[in-house]
C-alpha positions as CSV (number, residue, x, y, z in Angstrom):
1,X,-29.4,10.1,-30.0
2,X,-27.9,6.4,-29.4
3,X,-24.6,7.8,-28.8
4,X,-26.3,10.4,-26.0
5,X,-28.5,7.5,-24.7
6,X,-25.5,5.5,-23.9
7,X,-23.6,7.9,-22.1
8,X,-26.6,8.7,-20.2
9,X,-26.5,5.2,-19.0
10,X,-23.3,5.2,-17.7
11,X,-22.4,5.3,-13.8
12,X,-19.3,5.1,-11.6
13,X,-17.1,5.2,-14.3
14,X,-13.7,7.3,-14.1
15,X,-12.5,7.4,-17.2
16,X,-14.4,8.9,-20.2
17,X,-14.8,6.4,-23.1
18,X,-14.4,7.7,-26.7
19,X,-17.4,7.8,-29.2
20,X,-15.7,5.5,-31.1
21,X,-14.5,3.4,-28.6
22,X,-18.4,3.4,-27.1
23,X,-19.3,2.8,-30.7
24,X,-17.2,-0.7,-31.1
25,X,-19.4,-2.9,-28.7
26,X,-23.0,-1.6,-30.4
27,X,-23.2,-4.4,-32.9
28,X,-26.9,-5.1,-32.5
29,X,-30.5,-3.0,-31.7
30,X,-30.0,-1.7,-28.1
31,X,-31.9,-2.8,-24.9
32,X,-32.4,-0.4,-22.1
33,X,-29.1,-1.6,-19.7
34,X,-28.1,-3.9,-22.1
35,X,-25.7,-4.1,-25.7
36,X,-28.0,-7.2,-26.8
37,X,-29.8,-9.4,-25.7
38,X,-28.5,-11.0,-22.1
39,X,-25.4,-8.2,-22.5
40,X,-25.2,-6.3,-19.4
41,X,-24.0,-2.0,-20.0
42,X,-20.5,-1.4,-19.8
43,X,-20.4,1.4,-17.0
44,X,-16.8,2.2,-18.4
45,X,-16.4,1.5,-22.0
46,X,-13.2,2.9,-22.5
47,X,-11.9,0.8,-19.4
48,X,-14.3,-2.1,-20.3
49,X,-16.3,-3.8,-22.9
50,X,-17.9,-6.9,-24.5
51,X,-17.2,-8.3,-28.0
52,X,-18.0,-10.7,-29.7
53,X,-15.3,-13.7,-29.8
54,X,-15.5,-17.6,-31.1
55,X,-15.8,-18.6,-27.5
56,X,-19.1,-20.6,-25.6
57,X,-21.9,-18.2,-25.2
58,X,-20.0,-15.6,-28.1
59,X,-19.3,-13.4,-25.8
60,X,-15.5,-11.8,-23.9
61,X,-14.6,-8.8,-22.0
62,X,-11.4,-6.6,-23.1
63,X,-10.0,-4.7,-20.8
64,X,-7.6,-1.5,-21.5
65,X,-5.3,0.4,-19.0
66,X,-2.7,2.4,-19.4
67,X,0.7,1.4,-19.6
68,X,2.7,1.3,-15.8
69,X,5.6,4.0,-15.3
70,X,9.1,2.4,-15.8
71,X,10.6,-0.9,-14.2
72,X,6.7,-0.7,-12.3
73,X,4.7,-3.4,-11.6
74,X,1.3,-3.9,-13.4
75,X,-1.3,-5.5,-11.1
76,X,-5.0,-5.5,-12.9
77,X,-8.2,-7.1,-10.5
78,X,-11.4,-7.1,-12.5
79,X,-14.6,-7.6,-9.9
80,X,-17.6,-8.7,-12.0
81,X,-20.9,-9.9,-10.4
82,X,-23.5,-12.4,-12.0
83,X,-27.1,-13.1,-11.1
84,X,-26.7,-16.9,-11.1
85,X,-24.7,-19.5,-9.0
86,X,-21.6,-21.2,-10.6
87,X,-21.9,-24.8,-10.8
88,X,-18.4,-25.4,-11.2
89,X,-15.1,-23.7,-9.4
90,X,-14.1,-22.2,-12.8
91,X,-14.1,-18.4,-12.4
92,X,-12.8,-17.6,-16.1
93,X,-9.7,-16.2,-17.3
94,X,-8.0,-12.7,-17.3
95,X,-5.1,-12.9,-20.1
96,X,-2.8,-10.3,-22.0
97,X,-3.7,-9.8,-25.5
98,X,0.4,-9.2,-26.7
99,X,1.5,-11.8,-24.1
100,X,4.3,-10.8,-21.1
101,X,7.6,-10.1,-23.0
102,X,6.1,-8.4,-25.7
103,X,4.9,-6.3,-23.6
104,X,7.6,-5.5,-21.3
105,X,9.7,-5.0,-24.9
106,X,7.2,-3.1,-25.6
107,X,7.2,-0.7,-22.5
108,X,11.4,-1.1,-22.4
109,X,11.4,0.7,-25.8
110,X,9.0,3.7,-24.4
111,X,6.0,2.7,-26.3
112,X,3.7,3.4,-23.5
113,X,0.1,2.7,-25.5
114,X,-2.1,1.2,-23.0
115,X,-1.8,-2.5,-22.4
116,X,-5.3,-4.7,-23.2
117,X,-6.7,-7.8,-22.1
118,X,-8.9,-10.6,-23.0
119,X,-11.3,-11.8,-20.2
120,X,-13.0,-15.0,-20.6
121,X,-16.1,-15.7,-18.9
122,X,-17.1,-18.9,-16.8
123,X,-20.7,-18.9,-18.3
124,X,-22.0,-18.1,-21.8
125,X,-25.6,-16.8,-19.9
126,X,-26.3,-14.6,-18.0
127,X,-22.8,-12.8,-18.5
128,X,-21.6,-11.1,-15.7
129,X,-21.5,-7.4,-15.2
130,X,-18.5,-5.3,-14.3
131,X,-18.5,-3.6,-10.9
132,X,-14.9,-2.8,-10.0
133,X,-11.2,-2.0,-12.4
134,X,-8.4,-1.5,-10.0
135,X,-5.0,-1.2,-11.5
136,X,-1.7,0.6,-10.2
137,X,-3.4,1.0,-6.9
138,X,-6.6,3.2,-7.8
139,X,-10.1,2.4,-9.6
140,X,-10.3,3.4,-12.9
141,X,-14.1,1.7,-13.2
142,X,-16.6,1.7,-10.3
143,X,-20.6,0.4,-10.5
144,X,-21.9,-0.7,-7.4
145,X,-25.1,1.1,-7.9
146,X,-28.5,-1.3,-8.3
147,X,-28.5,-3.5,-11.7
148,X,-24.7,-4.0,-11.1
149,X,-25.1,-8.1,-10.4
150,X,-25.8,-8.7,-14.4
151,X,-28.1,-10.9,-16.0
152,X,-30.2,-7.8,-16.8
153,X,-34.0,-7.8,-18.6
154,X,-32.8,-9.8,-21.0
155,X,-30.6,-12.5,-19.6
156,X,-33.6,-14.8,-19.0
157,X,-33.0,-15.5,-15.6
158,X,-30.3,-16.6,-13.8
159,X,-28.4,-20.8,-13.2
160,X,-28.7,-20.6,-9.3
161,X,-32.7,-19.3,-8.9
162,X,-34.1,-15.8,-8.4
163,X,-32.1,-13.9,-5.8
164,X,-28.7,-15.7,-5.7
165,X,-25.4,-13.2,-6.7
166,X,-22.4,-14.7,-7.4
167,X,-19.5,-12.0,-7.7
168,X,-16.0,-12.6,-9.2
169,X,-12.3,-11.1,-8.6
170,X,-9.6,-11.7,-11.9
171,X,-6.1,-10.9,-11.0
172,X,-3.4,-10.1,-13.2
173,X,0.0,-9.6,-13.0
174,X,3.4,-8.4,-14.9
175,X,6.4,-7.4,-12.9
176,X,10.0,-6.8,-13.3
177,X,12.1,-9.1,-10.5
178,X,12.1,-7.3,-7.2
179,X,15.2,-7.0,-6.2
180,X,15.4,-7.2,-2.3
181,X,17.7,-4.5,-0.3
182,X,19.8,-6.4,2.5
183,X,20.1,-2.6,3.8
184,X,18.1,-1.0,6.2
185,X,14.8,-0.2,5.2
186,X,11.3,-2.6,5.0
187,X,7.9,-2.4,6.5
188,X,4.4,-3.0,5.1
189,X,1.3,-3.7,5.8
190,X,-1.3,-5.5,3.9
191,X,-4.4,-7.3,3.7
192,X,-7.4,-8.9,2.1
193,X,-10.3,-8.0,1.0
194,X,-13.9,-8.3,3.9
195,X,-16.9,-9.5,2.2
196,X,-20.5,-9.5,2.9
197,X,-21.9,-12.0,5.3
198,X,-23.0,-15.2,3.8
199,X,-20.4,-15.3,1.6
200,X,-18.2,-18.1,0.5
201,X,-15.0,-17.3,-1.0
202,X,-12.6,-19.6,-2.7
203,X,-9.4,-17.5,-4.2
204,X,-6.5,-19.1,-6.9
205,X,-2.8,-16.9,-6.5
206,X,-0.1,-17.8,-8.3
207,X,3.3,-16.6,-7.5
208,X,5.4,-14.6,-10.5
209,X,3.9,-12.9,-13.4
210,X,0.3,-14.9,-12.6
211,X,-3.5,-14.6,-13.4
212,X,-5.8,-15.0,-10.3
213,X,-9.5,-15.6,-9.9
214,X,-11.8,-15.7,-7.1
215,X,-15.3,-16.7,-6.7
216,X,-18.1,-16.0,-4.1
217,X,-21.6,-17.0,-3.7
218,X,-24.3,-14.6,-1.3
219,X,-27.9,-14.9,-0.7
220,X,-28.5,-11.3,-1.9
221,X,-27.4,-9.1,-4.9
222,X,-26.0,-6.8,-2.3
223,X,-22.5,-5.1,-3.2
224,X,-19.1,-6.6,-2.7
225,X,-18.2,-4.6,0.2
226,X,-14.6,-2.7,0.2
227,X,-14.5,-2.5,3.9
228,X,-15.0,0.1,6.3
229,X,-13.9,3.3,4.4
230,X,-13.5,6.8,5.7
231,X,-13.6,8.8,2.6
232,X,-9.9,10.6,1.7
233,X,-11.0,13.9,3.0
234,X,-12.2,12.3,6.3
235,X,-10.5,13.4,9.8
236,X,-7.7,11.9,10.1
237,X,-7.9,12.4,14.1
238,X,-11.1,10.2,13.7
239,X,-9.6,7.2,12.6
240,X,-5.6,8.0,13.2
241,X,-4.1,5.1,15.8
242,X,-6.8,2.9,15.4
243,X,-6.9,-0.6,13.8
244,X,-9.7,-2.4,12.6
245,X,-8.6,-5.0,14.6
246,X,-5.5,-6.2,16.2
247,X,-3.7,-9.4,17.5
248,X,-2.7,-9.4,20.9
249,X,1.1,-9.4,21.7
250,X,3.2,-11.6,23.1
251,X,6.0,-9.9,25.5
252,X,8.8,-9.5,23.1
253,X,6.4,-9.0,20.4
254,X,5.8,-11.5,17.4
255,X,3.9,-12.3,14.2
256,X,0.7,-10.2,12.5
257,X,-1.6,-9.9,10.6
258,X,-3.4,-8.3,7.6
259,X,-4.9,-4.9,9.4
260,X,-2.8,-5.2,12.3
261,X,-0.8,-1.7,11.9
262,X,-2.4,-0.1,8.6
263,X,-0.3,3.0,8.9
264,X,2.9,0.8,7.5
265,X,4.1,2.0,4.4
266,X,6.5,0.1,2.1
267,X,8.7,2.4,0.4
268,X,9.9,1.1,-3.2
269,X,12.7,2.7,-5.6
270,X,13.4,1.7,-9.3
271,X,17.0,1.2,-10.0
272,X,18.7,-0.5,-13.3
273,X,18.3,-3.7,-11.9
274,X,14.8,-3.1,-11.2
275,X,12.1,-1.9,-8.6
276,X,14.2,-2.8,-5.6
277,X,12.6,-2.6,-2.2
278,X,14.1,0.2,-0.2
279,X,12.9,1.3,3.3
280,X,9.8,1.2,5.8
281,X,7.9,4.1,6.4
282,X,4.3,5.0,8.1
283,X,1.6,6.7,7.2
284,X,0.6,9.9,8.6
285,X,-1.9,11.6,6.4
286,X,-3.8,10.6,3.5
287,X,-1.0,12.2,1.7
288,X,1.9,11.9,3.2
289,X,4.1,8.8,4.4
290,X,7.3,9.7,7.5
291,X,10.6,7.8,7.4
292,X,14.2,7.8,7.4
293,X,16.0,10.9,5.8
294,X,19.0,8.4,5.5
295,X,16.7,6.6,3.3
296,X,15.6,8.9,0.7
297,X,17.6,11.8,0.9
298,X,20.0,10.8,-2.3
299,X,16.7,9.8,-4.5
300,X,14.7,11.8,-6.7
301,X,10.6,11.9,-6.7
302,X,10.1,10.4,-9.3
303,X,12.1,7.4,-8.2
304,X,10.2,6.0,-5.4
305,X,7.0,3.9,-5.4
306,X,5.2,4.0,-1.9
307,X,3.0,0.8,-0.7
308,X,0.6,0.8,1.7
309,X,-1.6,-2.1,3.1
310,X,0.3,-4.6,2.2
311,X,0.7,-7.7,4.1
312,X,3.6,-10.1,2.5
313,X,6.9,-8.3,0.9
314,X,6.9,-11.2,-1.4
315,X,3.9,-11.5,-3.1
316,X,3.0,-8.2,-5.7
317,X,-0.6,-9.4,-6.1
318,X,-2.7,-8.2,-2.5
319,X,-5.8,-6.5,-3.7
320,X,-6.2,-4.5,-0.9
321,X,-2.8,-2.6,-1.0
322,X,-2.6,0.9,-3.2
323,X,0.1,2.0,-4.7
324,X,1.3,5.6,-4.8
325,X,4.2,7.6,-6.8
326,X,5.7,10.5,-4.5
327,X,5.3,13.7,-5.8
328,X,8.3,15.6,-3.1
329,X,10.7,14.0,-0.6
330,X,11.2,16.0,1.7
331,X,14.2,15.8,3.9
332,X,14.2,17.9,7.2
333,X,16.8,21.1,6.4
334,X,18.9,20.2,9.6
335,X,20.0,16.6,8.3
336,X,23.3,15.5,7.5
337,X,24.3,11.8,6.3
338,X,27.7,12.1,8.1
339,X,26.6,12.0,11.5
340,X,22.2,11.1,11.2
341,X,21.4,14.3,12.4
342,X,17.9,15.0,12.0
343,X,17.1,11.3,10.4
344,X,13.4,12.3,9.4
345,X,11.7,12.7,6.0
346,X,8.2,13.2,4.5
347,X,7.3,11.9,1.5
348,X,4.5,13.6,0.0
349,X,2.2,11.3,-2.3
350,X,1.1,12.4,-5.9
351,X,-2.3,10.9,-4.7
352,X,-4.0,10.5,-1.9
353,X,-5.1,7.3,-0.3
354,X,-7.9,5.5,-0.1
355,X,-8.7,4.7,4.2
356,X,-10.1,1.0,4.6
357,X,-9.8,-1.6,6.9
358,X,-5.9,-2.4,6.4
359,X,-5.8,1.4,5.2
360,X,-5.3,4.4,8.5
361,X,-2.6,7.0,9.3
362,X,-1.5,6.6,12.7
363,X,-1.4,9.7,15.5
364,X,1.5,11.8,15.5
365,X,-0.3,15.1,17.3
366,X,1.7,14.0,20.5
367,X,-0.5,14.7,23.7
368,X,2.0,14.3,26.1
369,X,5.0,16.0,27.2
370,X,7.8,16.6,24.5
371,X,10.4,15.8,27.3
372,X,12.3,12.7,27.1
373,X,11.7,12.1,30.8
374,X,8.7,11.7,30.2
375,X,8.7,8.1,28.1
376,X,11.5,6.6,29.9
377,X,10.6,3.7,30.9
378,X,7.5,2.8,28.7
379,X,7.5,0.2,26.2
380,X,7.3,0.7,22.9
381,X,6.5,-1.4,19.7
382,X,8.0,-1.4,16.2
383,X,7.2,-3.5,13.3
384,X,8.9,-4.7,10.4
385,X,10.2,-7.0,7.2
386,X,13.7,-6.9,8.6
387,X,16.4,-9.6,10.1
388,X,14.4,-11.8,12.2
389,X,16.0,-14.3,15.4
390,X,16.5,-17.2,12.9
391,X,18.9,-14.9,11.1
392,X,16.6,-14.6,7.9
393,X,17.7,-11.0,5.7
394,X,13.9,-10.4,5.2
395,X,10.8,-11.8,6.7
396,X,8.1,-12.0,4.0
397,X,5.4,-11.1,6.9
398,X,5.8,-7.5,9.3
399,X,6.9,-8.7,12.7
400,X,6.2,-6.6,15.8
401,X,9.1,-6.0,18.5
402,X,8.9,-4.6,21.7
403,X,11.1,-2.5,23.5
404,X,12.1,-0.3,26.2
405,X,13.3,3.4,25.7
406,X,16.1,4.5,28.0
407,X,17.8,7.8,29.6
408,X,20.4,9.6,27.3
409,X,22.7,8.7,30.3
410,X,22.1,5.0,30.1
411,X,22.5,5.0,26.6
412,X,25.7,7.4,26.7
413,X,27.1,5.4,29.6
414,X,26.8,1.4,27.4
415,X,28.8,2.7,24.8
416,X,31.4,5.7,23.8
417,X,30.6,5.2,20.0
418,X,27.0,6.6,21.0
419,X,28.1,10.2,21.9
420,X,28.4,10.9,18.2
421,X,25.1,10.0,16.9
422,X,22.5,11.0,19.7
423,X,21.6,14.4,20.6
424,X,18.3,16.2,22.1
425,X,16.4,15.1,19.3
426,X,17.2,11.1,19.4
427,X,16.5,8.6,22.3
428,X,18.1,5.0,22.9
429,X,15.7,2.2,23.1
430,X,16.2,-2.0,23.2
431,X,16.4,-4.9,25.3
432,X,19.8,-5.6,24.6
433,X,19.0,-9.6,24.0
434,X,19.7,-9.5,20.5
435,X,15.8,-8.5,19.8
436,X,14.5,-5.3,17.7
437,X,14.9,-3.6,14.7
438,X,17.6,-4.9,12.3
439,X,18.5,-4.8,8.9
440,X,15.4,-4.0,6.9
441,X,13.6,-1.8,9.4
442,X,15.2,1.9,8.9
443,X,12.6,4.3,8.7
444,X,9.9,2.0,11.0
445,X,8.1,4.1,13.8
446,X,8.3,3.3,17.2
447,X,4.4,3.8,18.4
448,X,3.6,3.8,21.8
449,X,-0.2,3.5,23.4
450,X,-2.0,6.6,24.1
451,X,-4.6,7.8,26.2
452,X,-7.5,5.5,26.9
453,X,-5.4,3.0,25.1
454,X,-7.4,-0.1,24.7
455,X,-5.4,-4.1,23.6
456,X,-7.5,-4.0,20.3
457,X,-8.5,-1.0,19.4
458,X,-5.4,2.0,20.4
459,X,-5.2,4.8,20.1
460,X,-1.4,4.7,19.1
461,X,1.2,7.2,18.9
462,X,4.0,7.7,16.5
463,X,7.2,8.6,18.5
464,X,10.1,7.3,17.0
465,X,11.7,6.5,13.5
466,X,14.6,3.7,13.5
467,X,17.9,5.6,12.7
468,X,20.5,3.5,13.1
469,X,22.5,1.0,15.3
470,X,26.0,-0.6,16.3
471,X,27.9,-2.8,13.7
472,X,28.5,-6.1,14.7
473,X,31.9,-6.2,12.7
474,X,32.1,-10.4,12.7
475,X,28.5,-11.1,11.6
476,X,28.5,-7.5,9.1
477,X,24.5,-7.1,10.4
478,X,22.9,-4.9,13.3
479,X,24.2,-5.7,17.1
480,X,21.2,-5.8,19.0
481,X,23.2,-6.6,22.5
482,X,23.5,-2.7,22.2
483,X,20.6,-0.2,22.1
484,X,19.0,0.8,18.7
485,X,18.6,4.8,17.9
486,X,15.5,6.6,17.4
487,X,14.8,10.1,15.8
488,X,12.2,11.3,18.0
489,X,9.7,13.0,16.2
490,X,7.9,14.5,19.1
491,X,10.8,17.2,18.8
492,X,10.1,17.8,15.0
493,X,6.0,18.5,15.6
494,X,6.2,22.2,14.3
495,X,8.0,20.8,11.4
496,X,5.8,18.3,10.4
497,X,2.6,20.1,11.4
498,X,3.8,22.7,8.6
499,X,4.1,20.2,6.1
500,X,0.9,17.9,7.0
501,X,-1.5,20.9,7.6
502,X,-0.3,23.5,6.2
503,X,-2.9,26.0,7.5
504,X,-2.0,29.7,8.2
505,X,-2.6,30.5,11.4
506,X,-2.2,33.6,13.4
507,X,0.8,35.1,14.9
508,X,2.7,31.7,13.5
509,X,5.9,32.3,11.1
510,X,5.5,30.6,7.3
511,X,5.8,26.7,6.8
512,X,9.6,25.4,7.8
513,X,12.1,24.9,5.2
514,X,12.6,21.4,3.5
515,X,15.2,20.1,1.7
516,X,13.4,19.1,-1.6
517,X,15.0,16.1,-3.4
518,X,15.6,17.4,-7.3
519,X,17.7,14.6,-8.9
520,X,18.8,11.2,-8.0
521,X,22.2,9.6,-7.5
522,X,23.2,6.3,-6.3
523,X,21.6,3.9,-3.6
524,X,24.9,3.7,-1.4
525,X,23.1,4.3,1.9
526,X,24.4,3.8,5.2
527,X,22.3,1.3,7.2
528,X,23.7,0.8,9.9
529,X,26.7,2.8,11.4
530,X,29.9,1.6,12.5
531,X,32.4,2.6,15.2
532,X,34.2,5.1,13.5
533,X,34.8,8.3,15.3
534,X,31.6,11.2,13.5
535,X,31.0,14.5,15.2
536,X,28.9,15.1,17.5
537,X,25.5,15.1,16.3
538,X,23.2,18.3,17.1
């Protein structure tokens, strides 16, 4: 009957807890919604739990996740709320019980047991309760339901006076050294995290293999709030194209920030030096992320860690970005690494995301003409990590470019070399002043505005996907005095459609073929092309 009382108890939590492991923090009589006296319920016991330690107040938290996939970064945040207001700035401590190189030993010899944590908290009484686990870029513990503040019946009241919640955010991490491609392919988008109103934040990062805490105070014991989420199964032409919010651009384009374009995707793949940062990409489903076939199409599946809403390529610990292994590549039949042709891929996520603020696909159901003709002319924007004006190989924050697109005949007519690498399906795009998409930014989107397009709140179009440019054979980077190439994915819209909603419909022939990645060789891509003579492209 204890053992069927407890579970009954439990809410939010994702992961099933053991009876033993349940068992383990029942040392003393049980109170209802509390382990003893002043200990809040463990919604998750087999994520988290209190026991007793020799510490102030007699109480700690240990936390258990499972072990990362290989050469993977572990990132844990632990949200805890407490019916009391802190006196000091000391949030408490999040710390690995086997300590960093044991563990990565650990995890290098293929022992994948899960990986446990002691928490210390800032206050003996009222503990605080746990109301979020997020590790590896999904929740494996959830209880924002009423009684989630701790400092239940039997805390006794709270420091601060009736009413006040303070909640907390621990941040862990252990990572391999990212290893950071000079080739071409970065883009990401990140963010932090909204909080109620009234609430006072003050948050502690290190950089590295770091422990992180934050603290907030609010008038009410209302939830931490995760921002504005449309659930996973939500429309995606409901919320497709359209930040949160935006910063407006300067004419050649410039900085942004967190929430700007939530539909980048940083696309990651583990190597034997490491998880090395590999290409950009964009979001276009809750499932499924477009870039450069060029980027992927020599990598297996299980290779390839996909980011999304991340804001800074340099830091691993962003609480609001979610992390997603990919599940197929595919590569569009019709491409060949020779010549670019057909430069688009899909990568199809094991798990869907999560939309939030920094979190949205963007619109690739094209309302316009498919017709070149038709987009001359307009001005589109891309954004990236790459090579930035100072001559930098990566910018740690996305930078927005804009640009113009050209005829075929404008871009045939600047250079010979571009007869063998555009075709009906690509289109020529660029200032020419040494601005645009460099090293670093293969498999961006170019996006332009769409219909009732407003400065801050879009809708914006995918249309293109950076392919590839001119060598500049002194400086051995991109030569943006010449035009940039773009896969334009308005002529692939059958192709994706089949993959991205695959929905039977009447009189239409089956899904279209894919080339499906099976095994992985080397990383030798081809960033940026040179002059040599390559057939024509179809």
């Amino acid at each position: 009957m204890l053992i069927r009382g407890l579970l009954a108890a439990m809410t939010g939590c994702l992961w099933a807890a053991s009876e033993t492991e349940a068992s383990k923090s029942r040392t003393q009589p049980r109170v209802p919604g509390v382990l003893a006296a002043g200990v809040p319920m463990s919604p998750c016991p087999g994520v988290f739990r209190y026991e007793r330690h020799n510490v102030p107040g007699g109480w700690a938290g240990v936390v258990t996740v499972p072990a990362p996939p290989t050469n993977m970064p572990l990132v844990l945040r632990v949200d805890l709320a407490i019916a009391a207001a802190l006196t000091t700035k000391y949030a408490g401590t999040l710390q690995l019980q086997e300590g960093r190189r044991a563990l990565l030993a650990r995890l290098a010899s293929g022992d994948r047991r899960p990986v446990r944590y002691t928490l210390r908290f800032p206050v003996g009484m009222p503990l605080p309760a746990v109301t979020r686990v997020h590790a590896m870029g999904k929740d494996l513990c959830r209880n924002w339901g009423p009684g989630a503040a701790g400092g239940g019946a039997a805390t006794g009241g709270g420091l601060g006076g009736q009413g006040v919640t303070t909640t907390i955010s621990l941040e862990h991490s252990v990572r391999p050294e990212p290893v950071l491609d000079d080739g071409p392919q970065q883009v990401h988008a990140a963010s932090t995290t909204p909080k109620p109103p009234g609430t006072v934040q003050l948050f502690l990062q290190n950089d590295g293999d770091s422990s992180a805490s934050a603290a907030s105070t609010a008038s009410t014991a209302s939830a931490p709030a995760d921002g504005v989420v449309a659930s996973e199964d939500g429309d995606d032409d409901q919320v497709c194209g359209r930040p949160v919010h935006h910063r407006l651009l300067v004419a050649g384009g410039g900085g942004s920030d967190p929430g700007d374009w939530p539909w980048l995707a940083a696309v990651f793949a583990s190597t034997s030096l490491g998880l090395e940062y590999h290409c950009a990409g964009t979001l276009v489903s809750a499932g499924h992320v477009l870039t450069a076939a060029h980027c992927v199409h020599r990598l297996s599946p299980e290779s390839l860690l996909v980011y999304v809403g991340r804001h800074n390529v340099r830091k691993w610990t962003e609480p609001q970005a979610q992390a997603r292994e990919v599940a197929v590549v595919h590569v569009h039949p019709d491409h060949q690494a020779v010549n670019y042709t057909a430069d688009v891929a899909v990568l199809q996520l094991s798990e869907r995301v999560a939309y939030d603020w920094f979190v949205r696909p963007i619109c690739i159901d094209w309302t316009g003409p498919e017709a070149l003709a038709a987009v001359v002319g307009r001005v589109g924007t891309v954004v990236g990590w790459g090579r930035d004006e100072h001559g930098h190989v990566l910018s740690p924050e996305p930078r927005a470019a804009r640009l113009p697109i050209v005829s075929q005949e404008v871009c045939l007519r600047s250079r010979p070399e571009f007869l063998h690498v555009t075709s009906e399906r690509t289109f020529c795009a660029g200032f020419r002043n040494g601005s645009g998409p460099c090293n670093g930014d293969s498999g961006s989107g170019l996006m332009l505005e769409g219909p009732g397009h407003t400065a801050t709140s879009g809708p914006w179009f995918l249309r293109g996907v950076v392919s590839l440019s001119l060598m500049d054979g002194e400086r051995r980077t991109c030569d943006l005095r010449h035009f940039v190439v773009f896969t334009d994915v308005a002529k692939f819209r059958a192709w994706l459609g089949a993959l991205i909603r695959p929905r039977p419909a009447r009189g239409r022939p089956p899904a279209a073929a894919t080339k499906q990645v099976e095994t992985q060789t080397d990383l030798d891509e081809q960033p940026i092309w040179d002059s040599d003579p390559l057939p024509n492209r179809r």
